[in-house]
C-alpha positions in Angstrom: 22.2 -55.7 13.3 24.5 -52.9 14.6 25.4 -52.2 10.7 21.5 -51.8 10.2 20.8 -49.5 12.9 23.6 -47.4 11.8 22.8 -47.3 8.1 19.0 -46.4 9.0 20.0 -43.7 11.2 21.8 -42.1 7.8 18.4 -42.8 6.0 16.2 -41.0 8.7 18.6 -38.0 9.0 19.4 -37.1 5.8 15.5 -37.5 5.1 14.7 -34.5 7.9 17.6 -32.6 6.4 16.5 -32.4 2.8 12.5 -32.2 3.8 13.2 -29.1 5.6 15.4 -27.2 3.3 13.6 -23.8 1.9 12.8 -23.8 -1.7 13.7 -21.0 -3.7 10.7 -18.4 -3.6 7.8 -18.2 -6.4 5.1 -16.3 -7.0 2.3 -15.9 -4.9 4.8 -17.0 -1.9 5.8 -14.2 1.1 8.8 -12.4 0.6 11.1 -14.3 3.4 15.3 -14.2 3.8 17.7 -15.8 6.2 18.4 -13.3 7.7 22.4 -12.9 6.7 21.2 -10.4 4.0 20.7 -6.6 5.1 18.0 -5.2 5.3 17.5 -1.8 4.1 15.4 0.9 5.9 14.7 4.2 3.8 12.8 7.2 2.8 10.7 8.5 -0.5 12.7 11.4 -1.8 10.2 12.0 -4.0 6.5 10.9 -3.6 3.4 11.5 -5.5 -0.3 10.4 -4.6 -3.0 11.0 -7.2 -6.6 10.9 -6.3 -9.6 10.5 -7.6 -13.8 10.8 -6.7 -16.3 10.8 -9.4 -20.2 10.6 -8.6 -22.5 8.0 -9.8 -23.8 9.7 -13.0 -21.7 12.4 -13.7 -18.6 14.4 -13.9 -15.1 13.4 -11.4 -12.4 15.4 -9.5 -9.2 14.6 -9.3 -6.2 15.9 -6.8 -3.3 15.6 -5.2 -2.0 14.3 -1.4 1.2 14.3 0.6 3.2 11.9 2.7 4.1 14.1 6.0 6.3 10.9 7.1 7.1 7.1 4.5 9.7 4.3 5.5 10.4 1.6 2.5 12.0 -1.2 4.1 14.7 -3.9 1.6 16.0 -7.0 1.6 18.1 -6.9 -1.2 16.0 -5.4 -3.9 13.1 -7.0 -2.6 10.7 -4.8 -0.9 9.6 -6.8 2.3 7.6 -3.9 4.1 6.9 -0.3 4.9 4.6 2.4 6.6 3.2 5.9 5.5 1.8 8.7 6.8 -0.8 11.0 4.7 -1.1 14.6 5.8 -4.9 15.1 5.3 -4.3 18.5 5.7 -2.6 19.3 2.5 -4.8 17.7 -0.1 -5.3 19.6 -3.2 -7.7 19.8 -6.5 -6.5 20.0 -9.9 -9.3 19.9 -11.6 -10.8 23.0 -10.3 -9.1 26.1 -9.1 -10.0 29.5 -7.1 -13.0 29.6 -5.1 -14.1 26.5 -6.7 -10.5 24.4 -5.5 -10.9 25.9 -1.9 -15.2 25.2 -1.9 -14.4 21.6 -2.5 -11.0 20.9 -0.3 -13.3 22.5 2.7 -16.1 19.9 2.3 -13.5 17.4 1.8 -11.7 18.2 5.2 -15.5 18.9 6.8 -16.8 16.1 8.9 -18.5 15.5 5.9 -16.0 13.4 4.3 -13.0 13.0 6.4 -13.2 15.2 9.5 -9.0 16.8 9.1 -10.0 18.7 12.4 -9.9 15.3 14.4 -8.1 13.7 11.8 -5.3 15.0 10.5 -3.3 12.3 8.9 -4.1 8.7 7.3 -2.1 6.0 7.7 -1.0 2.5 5.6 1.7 0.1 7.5 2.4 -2.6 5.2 1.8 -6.1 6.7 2.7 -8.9 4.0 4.2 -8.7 0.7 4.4 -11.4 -2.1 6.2 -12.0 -5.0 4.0 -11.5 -8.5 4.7 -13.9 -11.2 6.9 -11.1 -12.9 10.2 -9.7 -11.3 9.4 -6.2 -9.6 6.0 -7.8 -9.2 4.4 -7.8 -5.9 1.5 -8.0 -4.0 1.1 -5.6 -1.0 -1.7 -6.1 2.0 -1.5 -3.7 4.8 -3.7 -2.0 7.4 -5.2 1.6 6.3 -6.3 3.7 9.3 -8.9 6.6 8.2 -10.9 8.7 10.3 -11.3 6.1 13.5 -11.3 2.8 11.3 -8.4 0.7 10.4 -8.9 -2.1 7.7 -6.8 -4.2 6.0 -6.2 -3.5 1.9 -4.7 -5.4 -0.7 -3.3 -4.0 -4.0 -1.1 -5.1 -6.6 2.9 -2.9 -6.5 5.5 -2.3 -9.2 9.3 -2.2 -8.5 11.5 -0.6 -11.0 15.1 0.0 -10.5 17.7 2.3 -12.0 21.1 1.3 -10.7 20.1 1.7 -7.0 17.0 4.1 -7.5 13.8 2.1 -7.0 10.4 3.5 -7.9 7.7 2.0 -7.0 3.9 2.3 -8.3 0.8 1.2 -7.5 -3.1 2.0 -8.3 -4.9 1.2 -4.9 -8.9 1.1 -4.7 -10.6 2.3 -1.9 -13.9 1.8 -0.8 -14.6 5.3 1.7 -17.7 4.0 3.3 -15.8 1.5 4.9 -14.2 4.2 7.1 -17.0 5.7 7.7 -16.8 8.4 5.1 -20.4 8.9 4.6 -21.8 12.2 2.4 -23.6 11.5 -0.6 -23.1 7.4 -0.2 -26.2 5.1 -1.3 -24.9 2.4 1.5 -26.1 5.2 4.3 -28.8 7.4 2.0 -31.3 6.6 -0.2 -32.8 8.9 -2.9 -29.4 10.4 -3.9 -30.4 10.2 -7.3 -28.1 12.1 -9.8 -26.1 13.6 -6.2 -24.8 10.2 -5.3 -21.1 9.9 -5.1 -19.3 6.5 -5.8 -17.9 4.8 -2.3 -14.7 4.1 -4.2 -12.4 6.5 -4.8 -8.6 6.1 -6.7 -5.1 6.7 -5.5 -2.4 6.5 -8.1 0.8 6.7 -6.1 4.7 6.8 -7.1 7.6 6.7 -4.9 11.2 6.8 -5.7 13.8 6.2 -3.3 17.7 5.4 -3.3 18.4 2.8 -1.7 22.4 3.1 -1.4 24.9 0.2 -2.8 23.1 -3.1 -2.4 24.3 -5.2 -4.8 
């Protein structure tokens, strides 16, 4: 009987032991570690955000913004989180240029659109990241404060490495009357006929970052 006991002891343990072993990550899963790896803190030395507006019928404008402060944050060379700060102030047209460039980057920073006076920068903190079905895949969700309002987004991410340089791209959708960005919408307005401006708007964005020895 003693025997018994003993051997079904062995049984029950070794049971809990393998049920509660980790199994390997997939796609679709949370990027997670144990912990014993380091984990990498680090800046963009070179970033690049691309925007985009276009009205409902008719033409588009296209420009450039800057990060004022970024933080990439590695496990490995598996990017497990970040945060970003846009400087509101410095956004720029490249579609137009002279009085044009500086007529539309006024209404853009007028209250308007997105109010720079009050609020100067836009933030993204990265709050979960998963693994895409292809390596350097991922998929990022965060919170993205503008104006007042802070949401969460999720977007699909692109890791490429060169040695120990990682770049990493992404084309994020953003729908501006969620934050209360409100000229020329048709969710606040009606009758905006052919003056009606879409309520999503485009950032293509590329950072590149060394991220020292890691392997």
């Amino acid at each position: 009987m003693k025997k018994i006991l003993i051997l079904n002891t062995i049984i029950m343990t070794s049971t809990i032991l393998f049920a509660s072993k980790s199994p390997g990550e997939k796609s679709g899963e949370t990027v997670a570690h144990t912990g014993k790896e380091s984990r990498y803190v680090t800046r963009a030395s070179d970033a690049a955000i691309i925007w985009k507006g276009w009205k409902i019928i008719g033409g588009s404008h296209t420009g450039t913004m800057t990060l004022k402060e970024n933080v990439l944050e590695f496990v490995g060379k598996e990017l497990v989180g970040g945060s970003f700060t846009i400087d509101m102030n410095a956004m720029t047209t490249t579609d137009l240029s002279g009085s044009s460039a500086e007529k539309l980057i006024r209404h853009l920073k007028s209250d308007d659109f997105f109010g720079v006076a009050t609020y100067p920068t836009s933030t993204f903190v990265i709050t979960e990241v998963k693994k895409g079905t292809e390596p350097g895949e991922y998929q990022v969700t965060g919170d993205l404060t503008v104006k007042s309002t802070t949401l969460p987004i999720s977007f699909p991410m692109r890791m490429e490495w060169d040695e120990n340089q990682a770049t990493a791209k992404a084309s994020i959708s953003v729908n501006r009357a969620d934050f209360n960005v409100r000229f020329g919408s048709g969710r606040f307005f009606d009758g905006l006929g052919n003056s009606a401006i879409s309520d999503e708007f485009l950032l293509d964005v590329s950072l590149v970052t060394n991220v020292g020895n890691i392997d």
